[in-house]
Backbone as CSV, one residue per row, in Angstrom:
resi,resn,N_x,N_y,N_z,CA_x,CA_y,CA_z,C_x,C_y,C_z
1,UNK,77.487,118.998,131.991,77.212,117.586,131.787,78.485,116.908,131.269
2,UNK,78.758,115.818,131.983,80.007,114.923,131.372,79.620,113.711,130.394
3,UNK,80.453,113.821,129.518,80.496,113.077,128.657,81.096,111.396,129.200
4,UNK,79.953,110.219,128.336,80.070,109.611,129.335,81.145,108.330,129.024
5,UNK,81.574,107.731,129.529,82.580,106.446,128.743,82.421,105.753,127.714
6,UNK,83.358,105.500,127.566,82.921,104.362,125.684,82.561,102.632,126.866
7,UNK,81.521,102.204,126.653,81.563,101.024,126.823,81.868,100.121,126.315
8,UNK,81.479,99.757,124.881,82.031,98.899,124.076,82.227,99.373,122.834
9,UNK,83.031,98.383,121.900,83.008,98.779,120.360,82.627,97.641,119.786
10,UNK,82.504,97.131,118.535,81.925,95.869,117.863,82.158,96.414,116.325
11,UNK,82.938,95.201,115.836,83.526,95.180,114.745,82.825,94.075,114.109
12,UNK,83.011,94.011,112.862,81.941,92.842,111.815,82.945,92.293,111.258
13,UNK,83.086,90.666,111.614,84.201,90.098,110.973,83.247,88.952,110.277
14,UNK,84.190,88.376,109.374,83.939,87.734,107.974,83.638,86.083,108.507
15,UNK,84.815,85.576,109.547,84.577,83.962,110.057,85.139,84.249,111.324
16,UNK,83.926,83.529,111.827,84.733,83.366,113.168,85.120,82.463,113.571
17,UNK,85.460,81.587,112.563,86.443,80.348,113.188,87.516,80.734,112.764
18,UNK,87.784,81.696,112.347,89.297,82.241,112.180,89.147,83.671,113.150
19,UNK,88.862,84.091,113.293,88.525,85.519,114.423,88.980,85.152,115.690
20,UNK,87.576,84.735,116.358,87.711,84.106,117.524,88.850,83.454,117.937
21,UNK,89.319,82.604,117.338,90.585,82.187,117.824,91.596,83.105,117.876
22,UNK,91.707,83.757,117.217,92.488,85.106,116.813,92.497,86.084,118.201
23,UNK,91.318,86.578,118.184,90.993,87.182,119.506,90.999,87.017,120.597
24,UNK,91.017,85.684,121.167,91.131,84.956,122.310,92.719,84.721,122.130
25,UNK,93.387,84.582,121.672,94.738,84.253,121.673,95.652,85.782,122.221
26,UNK,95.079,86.993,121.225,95.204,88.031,121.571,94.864,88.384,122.594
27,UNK,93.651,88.483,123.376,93.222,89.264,124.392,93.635,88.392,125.598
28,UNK,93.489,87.263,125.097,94.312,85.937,126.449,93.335,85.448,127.364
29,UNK,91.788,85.633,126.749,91.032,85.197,127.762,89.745,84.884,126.521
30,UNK,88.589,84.230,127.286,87.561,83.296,126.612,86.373,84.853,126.287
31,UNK,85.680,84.359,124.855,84.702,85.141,125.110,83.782,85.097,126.732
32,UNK,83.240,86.437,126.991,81.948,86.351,127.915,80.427,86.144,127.361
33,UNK,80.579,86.411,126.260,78.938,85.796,125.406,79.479,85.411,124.089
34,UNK,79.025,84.544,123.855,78.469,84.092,122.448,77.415,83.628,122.145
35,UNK,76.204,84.812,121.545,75.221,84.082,121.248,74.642,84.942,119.677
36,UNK,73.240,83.937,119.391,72.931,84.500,117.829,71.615,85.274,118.556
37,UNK,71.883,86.378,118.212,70.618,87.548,118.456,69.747,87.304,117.727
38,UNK,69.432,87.160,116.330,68.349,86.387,115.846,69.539,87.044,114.246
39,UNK,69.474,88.571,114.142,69.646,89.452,112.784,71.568,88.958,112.579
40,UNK,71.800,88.770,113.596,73.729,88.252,113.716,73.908,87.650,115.011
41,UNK,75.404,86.690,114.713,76.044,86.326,115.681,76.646,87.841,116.469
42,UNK,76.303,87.378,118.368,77.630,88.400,118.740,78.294,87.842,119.726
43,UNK,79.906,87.732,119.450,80.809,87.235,120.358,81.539,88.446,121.170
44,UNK,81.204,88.745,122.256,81.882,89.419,123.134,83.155,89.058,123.994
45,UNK,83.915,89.682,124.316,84.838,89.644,125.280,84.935,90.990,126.443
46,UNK,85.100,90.801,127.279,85.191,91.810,128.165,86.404,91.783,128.746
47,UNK,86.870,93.523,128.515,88.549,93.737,128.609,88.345,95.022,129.822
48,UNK,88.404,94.830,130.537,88.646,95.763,131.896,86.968,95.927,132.018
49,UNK,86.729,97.440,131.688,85.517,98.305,131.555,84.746,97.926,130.630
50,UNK,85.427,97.794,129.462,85.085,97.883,128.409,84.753,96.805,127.626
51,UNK,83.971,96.164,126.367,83.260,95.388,125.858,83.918,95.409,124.516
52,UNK,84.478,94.055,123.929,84.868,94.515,122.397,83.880,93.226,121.360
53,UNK,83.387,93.470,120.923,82.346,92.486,120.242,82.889,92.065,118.536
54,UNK,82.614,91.055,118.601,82.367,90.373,116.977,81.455,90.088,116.280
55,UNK,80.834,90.622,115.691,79.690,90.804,114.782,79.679,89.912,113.311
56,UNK,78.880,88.788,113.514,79.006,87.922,112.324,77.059,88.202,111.930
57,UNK,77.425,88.618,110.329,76.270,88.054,109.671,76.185,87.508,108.558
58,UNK,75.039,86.504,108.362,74.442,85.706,107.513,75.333,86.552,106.166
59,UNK,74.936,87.590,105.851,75.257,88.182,105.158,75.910,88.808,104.800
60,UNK,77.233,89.436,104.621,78.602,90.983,104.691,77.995,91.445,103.530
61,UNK,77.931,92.705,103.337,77.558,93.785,102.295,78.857,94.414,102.373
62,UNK,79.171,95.099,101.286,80.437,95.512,100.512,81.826,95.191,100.955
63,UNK,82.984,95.951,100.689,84.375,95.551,100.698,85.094,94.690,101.720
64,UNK,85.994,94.693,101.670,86.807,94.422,102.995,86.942,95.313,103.393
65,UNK,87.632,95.724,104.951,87.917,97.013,105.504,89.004,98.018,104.986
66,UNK,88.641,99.027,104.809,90.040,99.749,104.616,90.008,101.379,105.371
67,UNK,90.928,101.472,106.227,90.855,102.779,107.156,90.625,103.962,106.669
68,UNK,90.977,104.112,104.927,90.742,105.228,104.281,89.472,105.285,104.065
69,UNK,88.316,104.384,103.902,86.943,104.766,103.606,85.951,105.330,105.029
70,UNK,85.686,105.568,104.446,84.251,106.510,105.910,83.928,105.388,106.745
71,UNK,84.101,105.884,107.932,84.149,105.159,109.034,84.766,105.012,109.916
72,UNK,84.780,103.334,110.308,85.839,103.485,111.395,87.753,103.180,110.818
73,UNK,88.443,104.234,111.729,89.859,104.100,111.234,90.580,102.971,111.595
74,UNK,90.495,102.980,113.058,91.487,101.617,114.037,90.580,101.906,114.969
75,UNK,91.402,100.553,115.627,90.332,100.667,117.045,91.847,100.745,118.325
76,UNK,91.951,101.658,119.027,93.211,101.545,119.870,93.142,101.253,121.259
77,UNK,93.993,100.039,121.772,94.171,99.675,123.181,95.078,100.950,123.815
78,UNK,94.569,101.501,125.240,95.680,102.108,125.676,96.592,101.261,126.794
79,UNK,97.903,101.949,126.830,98.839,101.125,127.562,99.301,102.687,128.638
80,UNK,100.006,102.344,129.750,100.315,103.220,130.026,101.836,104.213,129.459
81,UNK,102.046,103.661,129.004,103.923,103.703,128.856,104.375,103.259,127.333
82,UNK,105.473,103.585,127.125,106.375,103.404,126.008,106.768,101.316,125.973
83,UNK,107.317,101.838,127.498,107.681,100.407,127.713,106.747,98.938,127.558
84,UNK,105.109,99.527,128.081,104.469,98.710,127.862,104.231,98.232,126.158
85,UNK,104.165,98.804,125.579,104.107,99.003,124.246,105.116,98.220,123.907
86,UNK,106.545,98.182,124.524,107.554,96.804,124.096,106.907,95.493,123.895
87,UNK,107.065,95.662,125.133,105.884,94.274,125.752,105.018,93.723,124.869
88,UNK,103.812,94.536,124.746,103.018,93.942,123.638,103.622,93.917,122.442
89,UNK,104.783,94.901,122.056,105.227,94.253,120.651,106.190,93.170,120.419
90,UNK,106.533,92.457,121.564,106.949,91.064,121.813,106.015,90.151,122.015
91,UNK,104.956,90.197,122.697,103.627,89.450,122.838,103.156,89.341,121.119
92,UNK,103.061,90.343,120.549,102.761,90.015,118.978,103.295,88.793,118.096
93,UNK,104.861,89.292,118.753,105.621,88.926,117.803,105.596,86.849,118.044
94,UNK,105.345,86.967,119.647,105.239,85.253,120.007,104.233,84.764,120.023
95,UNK,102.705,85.618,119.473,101.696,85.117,118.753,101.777,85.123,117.096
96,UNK,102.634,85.836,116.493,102.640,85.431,114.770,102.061,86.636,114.232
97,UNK,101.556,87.419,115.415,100.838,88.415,114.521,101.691,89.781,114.296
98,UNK,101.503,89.752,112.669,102.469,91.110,112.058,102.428,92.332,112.613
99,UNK,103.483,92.872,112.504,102.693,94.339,113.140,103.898,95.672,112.083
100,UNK,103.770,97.189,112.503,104.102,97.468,111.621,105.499,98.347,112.668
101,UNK,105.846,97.583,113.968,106.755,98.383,114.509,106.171,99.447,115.481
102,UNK,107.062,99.917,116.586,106.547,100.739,117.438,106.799,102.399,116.733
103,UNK,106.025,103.081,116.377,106.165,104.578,115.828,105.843,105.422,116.528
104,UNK,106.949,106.563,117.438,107.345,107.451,118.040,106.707,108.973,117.306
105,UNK,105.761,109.910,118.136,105.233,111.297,117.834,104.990,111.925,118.754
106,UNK,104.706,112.970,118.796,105.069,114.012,119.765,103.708,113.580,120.799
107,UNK,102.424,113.205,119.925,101.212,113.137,121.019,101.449,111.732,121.892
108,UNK,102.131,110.661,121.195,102.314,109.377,121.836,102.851,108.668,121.269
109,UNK,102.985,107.485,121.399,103.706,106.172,120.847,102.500,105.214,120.497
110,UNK,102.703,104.616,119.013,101.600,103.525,118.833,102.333,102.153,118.113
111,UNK,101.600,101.279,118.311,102.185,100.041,117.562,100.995,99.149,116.815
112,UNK,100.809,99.509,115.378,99.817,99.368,114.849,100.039,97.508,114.361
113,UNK,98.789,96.979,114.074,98.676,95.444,113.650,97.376,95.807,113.244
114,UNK,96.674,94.374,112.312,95.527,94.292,111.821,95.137,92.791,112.292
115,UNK,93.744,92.865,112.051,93.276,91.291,112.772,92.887,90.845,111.858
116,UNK,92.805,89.399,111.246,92.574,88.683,110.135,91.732,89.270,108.886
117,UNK,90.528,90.240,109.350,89.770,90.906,108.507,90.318,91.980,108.176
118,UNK,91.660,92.588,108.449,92.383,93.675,107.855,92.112,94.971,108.661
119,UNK,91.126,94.674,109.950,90.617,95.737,110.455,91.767,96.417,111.654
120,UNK,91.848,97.558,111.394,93.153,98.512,112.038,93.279,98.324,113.479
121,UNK,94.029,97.599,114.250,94.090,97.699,115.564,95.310,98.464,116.155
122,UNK,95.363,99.338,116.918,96.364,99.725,117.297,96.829,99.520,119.364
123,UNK,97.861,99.262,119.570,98.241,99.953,121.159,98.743,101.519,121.643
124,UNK,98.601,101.654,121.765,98.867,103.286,122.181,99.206,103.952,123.716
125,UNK,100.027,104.217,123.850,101.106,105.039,124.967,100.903,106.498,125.005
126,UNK,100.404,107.654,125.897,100.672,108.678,125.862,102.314,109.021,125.832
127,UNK,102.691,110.356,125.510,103.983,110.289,125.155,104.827,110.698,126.971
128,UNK,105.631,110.789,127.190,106.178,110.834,128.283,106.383,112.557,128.931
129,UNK,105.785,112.578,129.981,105.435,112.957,131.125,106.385,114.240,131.829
């Protein structure tokens, strides 16, 4: 039996009038849903295959995010290449958003940033071939 694809992921952010814009600027295209399920808002975008959601509720229960607590660590885009990974770390840099540099390892290349809620995003390159 094969294990089957990740379809989407969905992250819980704090405002989404600071998110959303955030995300759409980043991903370069409009949500595909925004609507209130009744228990939370969910703003989707759809990126190839795959589904990345924004999860707003009435309510946030405990901290801000931090990769060291149980859970989720980052969430990582793949790219094919080293080079692509330039790319987006120039695309960062002419959207404003910080990042922490492209970092070179034997399994791949990543170029880590966080999105307004502090939550870990990374790009990621297998290493060369």
């Amino acid at each position: 039996m094969t294990f089957p694809d990740l379809t989407h992921v969905a992250v819980t952010i704090s405002d989404p009038a600071v998110s959303v814009p955030w995300y759409t600027r980043l991903f370069g295209t409009e949500p595909a849903v925004d609507e209130d399920t009744g228990p939370f808002r969910h703003i989707v975008y759809a990126l190839g295959t795959t589904l990345y959601g924004l999860h707003v509720f009435p309510r946030l229960v405990g901290e801000s995010f931090d990769p060291a607590r149980r859970g989720l660590d980052h969430v990582a885009f793949g790219c094919p290449d080293r080079t692509a990974l330039e790319k987006w770390q120039q695309r960062l840099d002419e959207l404003g958003i910080r990042h922490g540099g492209i970092e070179d390892a034997a399994y791949g290349s990543g170029l880590s940033f966080k999105d307004p809620d502090g939550i870990a995003l990374e790009f990621f390159a297998p290493p060369p071939s």
